[in-house]
VEXDREN-2710 file (C-alpha; in Angstrom, 1 decimal):
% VEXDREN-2710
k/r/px/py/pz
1/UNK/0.0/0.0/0.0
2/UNK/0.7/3.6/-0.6
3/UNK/0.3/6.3/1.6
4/UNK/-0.4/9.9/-0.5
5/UNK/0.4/12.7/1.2
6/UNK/0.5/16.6/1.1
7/UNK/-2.9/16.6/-0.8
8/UNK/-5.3/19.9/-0.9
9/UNK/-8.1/19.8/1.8
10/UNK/-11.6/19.7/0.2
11/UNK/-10.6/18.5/-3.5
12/UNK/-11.2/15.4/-6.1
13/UNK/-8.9/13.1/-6.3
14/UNK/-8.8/10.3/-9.3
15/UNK/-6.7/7.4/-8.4
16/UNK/-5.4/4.7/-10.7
17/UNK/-3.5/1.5/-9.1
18/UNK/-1.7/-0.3/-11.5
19/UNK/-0.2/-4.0/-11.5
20/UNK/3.4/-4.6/-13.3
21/UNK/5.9/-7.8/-14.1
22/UNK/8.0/-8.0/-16.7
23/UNK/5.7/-8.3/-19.5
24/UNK/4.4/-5.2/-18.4
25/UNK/1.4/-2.7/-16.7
26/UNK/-1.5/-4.2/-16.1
27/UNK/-5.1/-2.1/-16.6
28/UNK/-5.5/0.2/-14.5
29/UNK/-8.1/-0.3/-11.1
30/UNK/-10.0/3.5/-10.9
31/UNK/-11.3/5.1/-7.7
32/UNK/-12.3/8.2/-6.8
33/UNK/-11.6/10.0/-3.6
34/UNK/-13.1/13.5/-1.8
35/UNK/-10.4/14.9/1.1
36/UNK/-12.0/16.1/3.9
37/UNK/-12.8/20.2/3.4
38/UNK/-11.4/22.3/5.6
39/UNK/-11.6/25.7/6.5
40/UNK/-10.7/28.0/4.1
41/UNK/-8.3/30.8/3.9
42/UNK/-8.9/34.9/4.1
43/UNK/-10.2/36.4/1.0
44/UNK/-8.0/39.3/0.1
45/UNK/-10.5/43.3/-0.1
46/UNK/-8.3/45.3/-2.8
47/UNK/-11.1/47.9/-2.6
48/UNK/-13.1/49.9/-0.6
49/UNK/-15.5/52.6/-2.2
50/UNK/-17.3/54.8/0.0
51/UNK/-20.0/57.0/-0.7
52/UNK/-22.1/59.2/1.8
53/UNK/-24.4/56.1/3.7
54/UNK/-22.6/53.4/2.0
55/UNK/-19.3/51.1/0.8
56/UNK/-19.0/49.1/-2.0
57/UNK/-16.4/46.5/-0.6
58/UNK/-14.6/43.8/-3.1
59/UNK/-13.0/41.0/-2.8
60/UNK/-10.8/38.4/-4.3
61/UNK/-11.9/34.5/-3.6
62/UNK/-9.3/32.5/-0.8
63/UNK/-6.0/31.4/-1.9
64/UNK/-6.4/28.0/-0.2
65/UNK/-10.2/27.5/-0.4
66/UNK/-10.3/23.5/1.2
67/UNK/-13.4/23.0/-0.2
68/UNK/-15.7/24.4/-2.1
69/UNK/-16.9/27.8/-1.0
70/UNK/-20.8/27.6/-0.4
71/UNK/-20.4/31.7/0.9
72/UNK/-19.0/34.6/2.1
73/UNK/-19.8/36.9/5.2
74/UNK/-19.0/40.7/5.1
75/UNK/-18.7/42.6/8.9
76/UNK/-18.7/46.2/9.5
77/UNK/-17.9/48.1/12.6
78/UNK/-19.2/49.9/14.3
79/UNK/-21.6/48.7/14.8
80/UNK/-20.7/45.2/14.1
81/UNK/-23.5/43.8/11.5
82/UNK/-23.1/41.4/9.3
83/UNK/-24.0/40.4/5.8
84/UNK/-23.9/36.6/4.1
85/UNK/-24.1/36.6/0.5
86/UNK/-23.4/33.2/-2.3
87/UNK/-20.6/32.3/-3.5
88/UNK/-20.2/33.5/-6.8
89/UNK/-20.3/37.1/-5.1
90/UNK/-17.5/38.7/-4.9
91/UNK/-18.5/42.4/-3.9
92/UNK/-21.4/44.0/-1.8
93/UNK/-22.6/47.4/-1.3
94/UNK/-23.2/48.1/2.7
95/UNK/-25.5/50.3/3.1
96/UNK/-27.5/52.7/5.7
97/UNK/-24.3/54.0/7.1
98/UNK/-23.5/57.3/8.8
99/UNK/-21.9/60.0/6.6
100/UNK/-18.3/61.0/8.0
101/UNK/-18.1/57.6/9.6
102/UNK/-15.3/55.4/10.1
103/UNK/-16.0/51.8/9.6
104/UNK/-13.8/49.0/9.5
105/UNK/-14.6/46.0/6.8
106/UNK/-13.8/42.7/6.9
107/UNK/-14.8/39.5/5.2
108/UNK/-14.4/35.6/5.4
109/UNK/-15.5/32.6/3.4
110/UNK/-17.0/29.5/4.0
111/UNK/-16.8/25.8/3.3
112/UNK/-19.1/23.1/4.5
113/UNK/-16.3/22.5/7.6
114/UNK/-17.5/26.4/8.3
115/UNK/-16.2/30.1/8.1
116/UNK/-12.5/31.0/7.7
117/UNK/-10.4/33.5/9.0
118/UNK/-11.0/36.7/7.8
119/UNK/-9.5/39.1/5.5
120/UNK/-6.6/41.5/7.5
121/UNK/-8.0/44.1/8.9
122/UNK/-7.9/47.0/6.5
123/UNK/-7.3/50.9/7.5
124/UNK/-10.6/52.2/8.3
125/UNK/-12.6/53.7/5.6
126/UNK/-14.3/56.8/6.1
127/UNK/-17.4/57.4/4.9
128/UNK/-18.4/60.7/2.6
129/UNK/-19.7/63.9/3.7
130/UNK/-23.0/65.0/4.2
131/UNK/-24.8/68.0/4.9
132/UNK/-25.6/68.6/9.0
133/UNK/-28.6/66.6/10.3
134/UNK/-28.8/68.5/13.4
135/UNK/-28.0/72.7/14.2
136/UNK/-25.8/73.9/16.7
137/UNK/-26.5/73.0/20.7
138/UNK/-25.5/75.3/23.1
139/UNK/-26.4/78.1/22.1
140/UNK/-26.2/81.3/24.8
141/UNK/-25.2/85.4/24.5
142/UNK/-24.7/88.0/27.0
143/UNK/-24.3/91.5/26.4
144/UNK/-20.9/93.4/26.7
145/UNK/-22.1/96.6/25.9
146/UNK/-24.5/98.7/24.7
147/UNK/-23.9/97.3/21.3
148/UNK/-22.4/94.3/21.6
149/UNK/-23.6/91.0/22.2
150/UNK/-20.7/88.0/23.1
151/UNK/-22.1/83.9/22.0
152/UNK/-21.3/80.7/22.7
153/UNK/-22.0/77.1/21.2
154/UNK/-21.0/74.3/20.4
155/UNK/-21.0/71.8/17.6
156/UNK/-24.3/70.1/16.0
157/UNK/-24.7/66.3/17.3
158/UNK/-24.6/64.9/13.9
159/UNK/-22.5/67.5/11.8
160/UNK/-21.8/64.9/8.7
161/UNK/-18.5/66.3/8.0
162/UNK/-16.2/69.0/9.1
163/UNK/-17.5/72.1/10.2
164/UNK/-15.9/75.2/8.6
165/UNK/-18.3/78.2/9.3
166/UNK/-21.1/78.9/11.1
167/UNK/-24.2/82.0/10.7
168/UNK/-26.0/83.9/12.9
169/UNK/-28.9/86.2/12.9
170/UNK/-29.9/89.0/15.2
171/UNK/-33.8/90.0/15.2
172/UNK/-34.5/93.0/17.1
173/UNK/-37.9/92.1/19.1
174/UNK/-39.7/95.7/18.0
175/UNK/-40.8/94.1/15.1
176/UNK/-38.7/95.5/13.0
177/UNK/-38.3/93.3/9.2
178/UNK/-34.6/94.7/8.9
179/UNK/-32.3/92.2/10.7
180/UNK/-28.2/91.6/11.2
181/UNK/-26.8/88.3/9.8
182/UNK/-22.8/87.4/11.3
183/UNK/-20.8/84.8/10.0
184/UNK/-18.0/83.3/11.6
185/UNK/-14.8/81.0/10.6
186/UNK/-15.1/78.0/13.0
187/UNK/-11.3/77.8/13.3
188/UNK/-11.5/81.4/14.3
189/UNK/-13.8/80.6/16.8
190/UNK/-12.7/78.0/18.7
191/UNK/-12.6/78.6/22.2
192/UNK/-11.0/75.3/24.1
193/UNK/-13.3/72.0/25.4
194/UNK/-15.4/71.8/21.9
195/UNK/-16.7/75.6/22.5
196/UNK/-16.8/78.2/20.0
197/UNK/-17.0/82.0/20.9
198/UNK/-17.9/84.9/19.1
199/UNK/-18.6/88.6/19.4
200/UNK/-21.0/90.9/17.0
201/UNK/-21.0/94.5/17.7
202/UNK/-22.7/97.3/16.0
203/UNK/-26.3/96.4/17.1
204/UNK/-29.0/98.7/18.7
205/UNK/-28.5/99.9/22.3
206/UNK/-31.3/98.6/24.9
207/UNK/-32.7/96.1/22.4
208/UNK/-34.1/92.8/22.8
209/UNK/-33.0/90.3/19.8
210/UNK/-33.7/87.0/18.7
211/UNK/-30.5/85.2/18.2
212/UNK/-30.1/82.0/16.1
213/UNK/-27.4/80.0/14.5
214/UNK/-26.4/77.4/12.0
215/UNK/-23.5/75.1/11.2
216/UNK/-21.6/74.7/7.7
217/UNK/-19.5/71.7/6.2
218/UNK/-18.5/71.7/2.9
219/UNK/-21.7/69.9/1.6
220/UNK/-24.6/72.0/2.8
221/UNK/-25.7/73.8/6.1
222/UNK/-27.8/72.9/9.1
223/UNK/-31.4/74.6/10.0
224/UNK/-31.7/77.3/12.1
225/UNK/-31.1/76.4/16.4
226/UNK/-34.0/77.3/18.2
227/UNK/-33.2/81.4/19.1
228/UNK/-32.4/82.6/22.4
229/UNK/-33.5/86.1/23.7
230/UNK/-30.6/88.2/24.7
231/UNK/-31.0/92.8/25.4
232/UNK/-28.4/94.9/24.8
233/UNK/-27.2/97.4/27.8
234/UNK/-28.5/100.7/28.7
235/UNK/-26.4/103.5/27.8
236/UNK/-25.0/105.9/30.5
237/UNK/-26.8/109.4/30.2
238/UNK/-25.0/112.1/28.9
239/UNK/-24.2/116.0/28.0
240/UNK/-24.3/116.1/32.1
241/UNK/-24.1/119.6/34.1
242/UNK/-24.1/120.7/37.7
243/UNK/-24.7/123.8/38.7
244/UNK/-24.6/125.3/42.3
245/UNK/-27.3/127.0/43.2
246/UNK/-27.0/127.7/46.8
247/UNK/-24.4/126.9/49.6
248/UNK/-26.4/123.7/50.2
249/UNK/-28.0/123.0/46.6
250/UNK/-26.7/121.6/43.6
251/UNK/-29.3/121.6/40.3
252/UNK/-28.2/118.4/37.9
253/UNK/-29.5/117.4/35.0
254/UNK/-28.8/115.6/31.7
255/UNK/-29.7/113.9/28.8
256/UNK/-30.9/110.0/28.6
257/UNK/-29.5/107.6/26.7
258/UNK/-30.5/107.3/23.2
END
């Protein structure tokens, strides 16, 4: 007997045992012989496309398959889900993913003896931008002056992308249809811990606005934060004189603030 060794896991074998003297080879006994499959080896991703809420993720088939692939199963994190697809499919589209996401991918195949190892974790991909799902959060002013008004904020929860600017409007509360707009540079604004800072002067003195913001990327903007209420100081009165009028008595007066 024979012992045959160093054969591939999962595969066909045809054998042929043959007797021999000197007149020569006998025919030839056939048999046919299935090793036992095994699991299979990493498929190889050479690319990952993203768009804005999906990847496109392909893949070349295992090296060593050790049978015959019956599948493959495609894992993204986070959040970790998984996808199983046949296995004449060597690509798949992920979808309903968060724009300016990271996301690991990874894939493995499968034999009847079960799933593989799988492919070598890749660089994270990053997902596309989008435009902001949510406005700034934050959002609070105090008056510096009488014309001045000083905000705060901070980022939208779900900005999509990279924030770059960010808009404000000031709405005097006289009803009043004429109205400020301020935009600011959000590296310009960036006040330490995730909060932005801002100052807009040249507004009315002793006036009540309605003060809103949004968010920019460089896809789109957010809607408008709900406004806060913030007044403007009271000027000091001027164009004041004192006069004496007796050895007791001083007469003041002045003008009010306009």
């Amino acid at each position: 007997h024979k012992r045959l060794t160093n054969l591939e896991k999962g595969k066909n074998y045809h054998i042929c045992v043959k007797v021999g003297n000197s007149k020569g080879w006998g025919p030839c006994a056939d048999q046919e012989r299935y090793t036992s499959p095994d699991l299979p080896s990493a498929p190889f991703i050479f690319d990952l496309e993203p768009g804005k809420r999906n990847i496109e993720v392909r893949w070349r088939a295992p090296e060593r398959p050790n049978g015959e692939i019956i599948g493959y199963k495609i894992v993204h994190t986070p959040p970790g889900t998984n996808y199983t697809v046949g296995p004449d499919t060597l690509s798949y589209n992920i979808q309903d993913l968060e724009p300016w996401t990271q996301y690991h991918v990874k894939v493995s195949a499968q034999t009847s003896a079960g799933f593989g190892n799988y492919s070598e974790l890749q660089n994270p991909v990053r997902t596309l931008e989008g435009k902001p799902e949510s406005s700034i959060t934050e959002l609070k002013g105090r008056p510096l002056n009488t014309t001045t008004i000083e905000l705060t904020w901070r980022n939208p929860l779900k900005p999509n992308g990279q924030i770059t600017n960010f808009a404000f409007s000031f709405i005097p509360h006289d009803g009043s249809d004429v109205y400020d707009t301020h935009k600011v540079n959000a590296d310009s604004a960036r006040a330490g811990d995730g909060l932005f800072k801002t100052q807009y002067p040249g507004l009315k003195e002793n006036t009540l606005y309605q003060v809103r913001g949004m968010a920019f990327n460089r896809v789109g903007e957010s809607g408008w934060c709900d406004a806060i209420a913030v007044r403007t100081t009271i000027g000091a009165p001027y164009d004041v004189s004192v006069m004496a009028v007796s050895e007791s008595t001083l007469y003041i007066s002045w003008e009010s603030p306009q």
